[in-house]
Backbone as JSON Lines, residues from 0, in Angstrom:
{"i":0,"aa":"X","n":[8.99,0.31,14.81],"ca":[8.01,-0.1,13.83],"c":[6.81,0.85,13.91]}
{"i":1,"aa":"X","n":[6.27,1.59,13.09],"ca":[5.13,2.56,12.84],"c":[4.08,1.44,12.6]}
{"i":2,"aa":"X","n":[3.06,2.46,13.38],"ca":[1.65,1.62,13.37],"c":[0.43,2.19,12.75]}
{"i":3,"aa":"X","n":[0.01,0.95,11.96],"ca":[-1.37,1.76,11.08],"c":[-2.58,0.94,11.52]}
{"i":4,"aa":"X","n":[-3.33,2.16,11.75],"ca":[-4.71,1.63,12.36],"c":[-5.69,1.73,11.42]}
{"i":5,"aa":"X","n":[-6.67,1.1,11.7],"ca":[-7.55,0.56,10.31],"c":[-8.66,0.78,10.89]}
{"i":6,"aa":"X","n":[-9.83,1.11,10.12],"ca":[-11.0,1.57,10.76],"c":[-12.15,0.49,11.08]}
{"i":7,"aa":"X","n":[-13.06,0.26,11.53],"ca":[-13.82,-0.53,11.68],"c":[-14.45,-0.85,9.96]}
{"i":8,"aa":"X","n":[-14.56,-0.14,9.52],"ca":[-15.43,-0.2,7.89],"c":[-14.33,-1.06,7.05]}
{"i":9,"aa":"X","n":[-13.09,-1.36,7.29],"ca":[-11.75,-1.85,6.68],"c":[-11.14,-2.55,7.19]}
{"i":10,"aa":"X","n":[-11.83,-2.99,8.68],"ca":[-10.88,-4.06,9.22],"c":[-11.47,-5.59,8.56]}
{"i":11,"aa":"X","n":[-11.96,-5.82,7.99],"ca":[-12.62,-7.13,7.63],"c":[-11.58,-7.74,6.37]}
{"i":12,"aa":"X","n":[-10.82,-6.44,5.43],"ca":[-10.03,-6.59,4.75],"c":[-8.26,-6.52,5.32]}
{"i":13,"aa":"X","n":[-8.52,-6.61,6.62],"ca":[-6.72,-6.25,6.85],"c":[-7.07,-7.72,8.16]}
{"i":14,"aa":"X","n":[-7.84,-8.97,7.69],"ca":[-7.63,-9.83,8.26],"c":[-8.84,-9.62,9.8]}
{"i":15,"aa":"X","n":[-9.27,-8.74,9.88],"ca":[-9.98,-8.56,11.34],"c":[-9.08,-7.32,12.38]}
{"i":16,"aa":"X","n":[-8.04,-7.17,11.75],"ca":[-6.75,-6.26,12.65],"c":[-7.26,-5.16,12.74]}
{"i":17,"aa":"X","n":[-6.97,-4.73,14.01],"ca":[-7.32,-3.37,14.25],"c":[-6.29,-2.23,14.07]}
{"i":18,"aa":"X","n":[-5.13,-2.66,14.05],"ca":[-3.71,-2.3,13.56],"c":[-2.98,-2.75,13.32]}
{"i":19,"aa":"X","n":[-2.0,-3.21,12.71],"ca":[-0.82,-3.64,11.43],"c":[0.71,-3.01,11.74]}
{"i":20,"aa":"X","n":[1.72,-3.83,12.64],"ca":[2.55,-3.09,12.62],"c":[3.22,-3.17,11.45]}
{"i":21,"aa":"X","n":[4.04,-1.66,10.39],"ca":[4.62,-1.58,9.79],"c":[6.24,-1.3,9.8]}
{"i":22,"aa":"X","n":[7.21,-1.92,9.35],"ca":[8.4,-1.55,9.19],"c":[8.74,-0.92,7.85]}
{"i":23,"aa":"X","n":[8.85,0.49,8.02],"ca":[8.97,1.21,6.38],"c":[9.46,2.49,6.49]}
{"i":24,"aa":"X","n":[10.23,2.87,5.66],"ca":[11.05,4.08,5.46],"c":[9.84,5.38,5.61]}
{"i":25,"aa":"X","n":[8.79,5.41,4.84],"ca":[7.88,6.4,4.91],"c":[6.94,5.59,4.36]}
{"i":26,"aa":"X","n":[5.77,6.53,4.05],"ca":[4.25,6.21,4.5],"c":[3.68,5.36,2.88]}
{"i":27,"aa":"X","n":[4.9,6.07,1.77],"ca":[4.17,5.0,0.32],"c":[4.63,3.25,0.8]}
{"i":28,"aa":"X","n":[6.14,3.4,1.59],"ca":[6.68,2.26,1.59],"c":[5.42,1.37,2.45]}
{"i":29,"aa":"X","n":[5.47,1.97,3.69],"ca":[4.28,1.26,4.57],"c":[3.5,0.92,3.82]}
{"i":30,"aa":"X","n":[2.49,1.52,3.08],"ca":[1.2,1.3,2.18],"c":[1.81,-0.23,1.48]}
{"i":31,"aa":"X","n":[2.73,-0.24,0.47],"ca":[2.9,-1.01,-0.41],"c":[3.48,-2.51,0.79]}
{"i":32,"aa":"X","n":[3.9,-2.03,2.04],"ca":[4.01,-3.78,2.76],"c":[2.77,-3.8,3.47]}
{"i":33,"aa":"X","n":[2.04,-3.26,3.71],"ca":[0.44,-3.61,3.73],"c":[-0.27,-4.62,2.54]}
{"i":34,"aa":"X","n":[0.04,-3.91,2.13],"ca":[-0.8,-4.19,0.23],"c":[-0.08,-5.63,0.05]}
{"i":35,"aa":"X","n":[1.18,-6.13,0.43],"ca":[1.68,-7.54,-0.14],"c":[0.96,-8.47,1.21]}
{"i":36,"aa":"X","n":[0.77,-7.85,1.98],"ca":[-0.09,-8.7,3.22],"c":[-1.76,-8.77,3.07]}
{"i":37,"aa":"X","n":[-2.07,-7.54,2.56],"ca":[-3.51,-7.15,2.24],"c":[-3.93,-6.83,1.57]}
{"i":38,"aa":"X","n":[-3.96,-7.18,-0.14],"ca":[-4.0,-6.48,-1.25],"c":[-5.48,-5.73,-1.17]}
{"i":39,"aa":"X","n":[-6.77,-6.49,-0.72],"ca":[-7.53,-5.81,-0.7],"c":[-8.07,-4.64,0.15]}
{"i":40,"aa":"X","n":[-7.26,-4.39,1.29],"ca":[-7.07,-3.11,1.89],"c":[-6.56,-2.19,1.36]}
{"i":41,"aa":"X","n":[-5.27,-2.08,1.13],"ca":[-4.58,-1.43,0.06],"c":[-5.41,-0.56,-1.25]}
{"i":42,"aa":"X","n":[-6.09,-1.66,-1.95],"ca":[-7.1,-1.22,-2.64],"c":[-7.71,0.07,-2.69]}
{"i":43,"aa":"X","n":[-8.13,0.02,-1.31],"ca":[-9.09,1.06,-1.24],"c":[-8.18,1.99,-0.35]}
{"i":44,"aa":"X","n":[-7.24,1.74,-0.06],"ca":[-6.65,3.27,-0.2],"c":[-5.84,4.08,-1.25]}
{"i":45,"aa":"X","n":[-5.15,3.31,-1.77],"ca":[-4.43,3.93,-2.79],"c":[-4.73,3.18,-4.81]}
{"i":46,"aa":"X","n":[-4.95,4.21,-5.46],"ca":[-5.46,3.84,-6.93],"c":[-4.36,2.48,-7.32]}
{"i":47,"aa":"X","n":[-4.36,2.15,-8.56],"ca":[-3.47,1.3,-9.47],"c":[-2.32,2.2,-10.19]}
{"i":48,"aa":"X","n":[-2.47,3.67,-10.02],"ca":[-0.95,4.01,-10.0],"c":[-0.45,4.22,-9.21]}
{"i":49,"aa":"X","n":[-0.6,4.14,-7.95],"ca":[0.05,3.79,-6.19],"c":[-0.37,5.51,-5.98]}
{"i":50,"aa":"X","n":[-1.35,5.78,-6.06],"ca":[-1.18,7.36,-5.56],"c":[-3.03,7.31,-4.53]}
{"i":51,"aa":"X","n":[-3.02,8.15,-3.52],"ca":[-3.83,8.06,-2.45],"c":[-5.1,8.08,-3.31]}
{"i":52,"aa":"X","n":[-6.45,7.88,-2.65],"ca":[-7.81,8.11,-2.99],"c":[-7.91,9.35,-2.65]}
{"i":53,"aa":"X","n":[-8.9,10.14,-3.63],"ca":[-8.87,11.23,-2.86],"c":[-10.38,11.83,-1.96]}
{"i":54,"aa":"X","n":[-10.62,10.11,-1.9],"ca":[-11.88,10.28,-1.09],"c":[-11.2,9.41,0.28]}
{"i":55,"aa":"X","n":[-10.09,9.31,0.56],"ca":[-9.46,8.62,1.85],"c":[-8.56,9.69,2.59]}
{"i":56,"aa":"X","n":[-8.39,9.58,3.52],"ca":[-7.47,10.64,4.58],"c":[-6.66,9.48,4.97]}
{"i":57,"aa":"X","n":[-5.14,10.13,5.29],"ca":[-4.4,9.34,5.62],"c":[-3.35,10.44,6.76]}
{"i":58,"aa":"X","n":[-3.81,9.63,7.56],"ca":[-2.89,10.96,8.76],"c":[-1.67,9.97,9.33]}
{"i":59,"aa":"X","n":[-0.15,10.95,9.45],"ca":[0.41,10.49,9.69],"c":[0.77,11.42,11.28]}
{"i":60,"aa":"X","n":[0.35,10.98,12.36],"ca":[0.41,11.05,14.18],"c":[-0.82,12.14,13.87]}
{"i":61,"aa":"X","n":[-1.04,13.6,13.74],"ca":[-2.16,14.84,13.92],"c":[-2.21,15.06,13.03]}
{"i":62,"aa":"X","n":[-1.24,15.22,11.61],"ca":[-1.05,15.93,10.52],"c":[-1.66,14.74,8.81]}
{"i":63,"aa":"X","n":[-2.92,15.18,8.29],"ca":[-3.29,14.59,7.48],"c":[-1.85,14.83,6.36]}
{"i":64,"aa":"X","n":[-1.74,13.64,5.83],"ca":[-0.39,13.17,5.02],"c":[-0.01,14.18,3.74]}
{"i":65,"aa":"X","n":[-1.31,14.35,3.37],"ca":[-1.55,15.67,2.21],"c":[-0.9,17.02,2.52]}
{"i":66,"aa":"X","n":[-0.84,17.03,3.85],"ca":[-0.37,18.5,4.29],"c":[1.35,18.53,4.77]}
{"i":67,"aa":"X","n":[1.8,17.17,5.06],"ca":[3.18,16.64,4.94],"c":[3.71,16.72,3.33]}
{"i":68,"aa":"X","n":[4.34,15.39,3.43],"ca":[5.1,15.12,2.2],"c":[4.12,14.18,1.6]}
{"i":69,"aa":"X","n":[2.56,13.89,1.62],"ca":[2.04,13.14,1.03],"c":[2.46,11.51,1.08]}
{"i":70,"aa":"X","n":[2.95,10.65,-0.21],"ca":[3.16,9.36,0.47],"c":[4.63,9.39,0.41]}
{"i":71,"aa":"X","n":[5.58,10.02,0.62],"ca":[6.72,10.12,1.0],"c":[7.23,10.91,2.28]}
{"i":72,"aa":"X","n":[5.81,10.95,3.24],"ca":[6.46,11.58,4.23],"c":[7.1,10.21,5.56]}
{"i":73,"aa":"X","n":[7.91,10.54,5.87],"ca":[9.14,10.01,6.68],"c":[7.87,9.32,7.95]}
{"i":74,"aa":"X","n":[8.41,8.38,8.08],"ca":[7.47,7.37,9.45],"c":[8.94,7.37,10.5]}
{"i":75,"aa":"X","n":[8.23,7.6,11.63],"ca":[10.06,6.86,12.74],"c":[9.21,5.83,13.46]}
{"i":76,"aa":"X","n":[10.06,4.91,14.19],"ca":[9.64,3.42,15.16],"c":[8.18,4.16,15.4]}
{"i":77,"aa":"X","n":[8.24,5.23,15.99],"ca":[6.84,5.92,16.83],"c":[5.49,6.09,16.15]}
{"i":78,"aa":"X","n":[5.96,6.28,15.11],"ca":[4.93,7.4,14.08],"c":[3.55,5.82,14.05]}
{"i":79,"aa":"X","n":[2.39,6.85,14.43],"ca":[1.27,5.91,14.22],"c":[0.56,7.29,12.66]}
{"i":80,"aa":"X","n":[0.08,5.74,12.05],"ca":[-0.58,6.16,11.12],"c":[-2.21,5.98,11.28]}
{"i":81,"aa":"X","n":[-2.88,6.51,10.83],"ca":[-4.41,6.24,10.63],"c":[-5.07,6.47,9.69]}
{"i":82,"aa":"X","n":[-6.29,5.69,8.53],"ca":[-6.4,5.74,7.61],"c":[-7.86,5.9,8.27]}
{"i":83,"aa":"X","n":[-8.5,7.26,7.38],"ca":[-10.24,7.37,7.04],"c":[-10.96,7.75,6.62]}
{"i":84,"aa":"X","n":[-11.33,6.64,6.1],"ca":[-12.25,7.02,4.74],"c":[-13.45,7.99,5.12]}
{"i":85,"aa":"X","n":[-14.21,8.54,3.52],"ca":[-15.02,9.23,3.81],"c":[-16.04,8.88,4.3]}
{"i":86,"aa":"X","n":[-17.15,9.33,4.71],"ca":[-18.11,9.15,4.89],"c":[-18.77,10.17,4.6]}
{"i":87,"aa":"X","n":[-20.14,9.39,3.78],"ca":[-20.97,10.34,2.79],"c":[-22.5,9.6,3.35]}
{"i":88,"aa":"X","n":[-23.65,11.04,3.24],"ca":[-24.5,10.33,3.77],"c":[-25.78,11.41,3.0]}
{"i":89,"aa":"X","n":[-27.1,11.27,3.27],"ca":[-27.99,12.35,2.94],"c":[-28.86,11.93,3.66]}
């Protein structure tokens, strides 16, 4: 089962969890059994046509997901995911 960790700014929407184990072929599948557990987490990572924010990072183990296969890159039992958002400041 691949694990997605949630940031402190987003854990209030994934129930208080600090991580979420996922069972999913790759990283859109994960997203979308998040999203039926947490619709409002989900939210804010990926738009209403299921495609990433592109103000969110989504790394799948070192490699931000963008630089993989995006949301079809392959998760195994191991693969930890981590989602984080931007942060903008002046």
């Amino acid at each position: 089962m691949a694990l997605l960790r949630i940031p402190n700014t987003l854990r209030p929407l994934a129930g208080g969890a600090a991580e979420i184990g996922v069972a999913a072929e790759d990283l859109g599948a994960a997203i979308r059994a998040v999203a039926a557990e947490h619709p409002d987490l989900a939210d804010r990572i990926i738009d209403e046509a299921g495609r990433l924010y592109g103000f969110v990072n989504v790394f799948v183990g070192e490699a931000e997901c963008r630089t993989l296969d995006g949301l079809e890159t392959l998760l195994g039992p191991d693969s930890v995911v981590s989602v984080v958002p931007a942060v903008a400041g002046g």
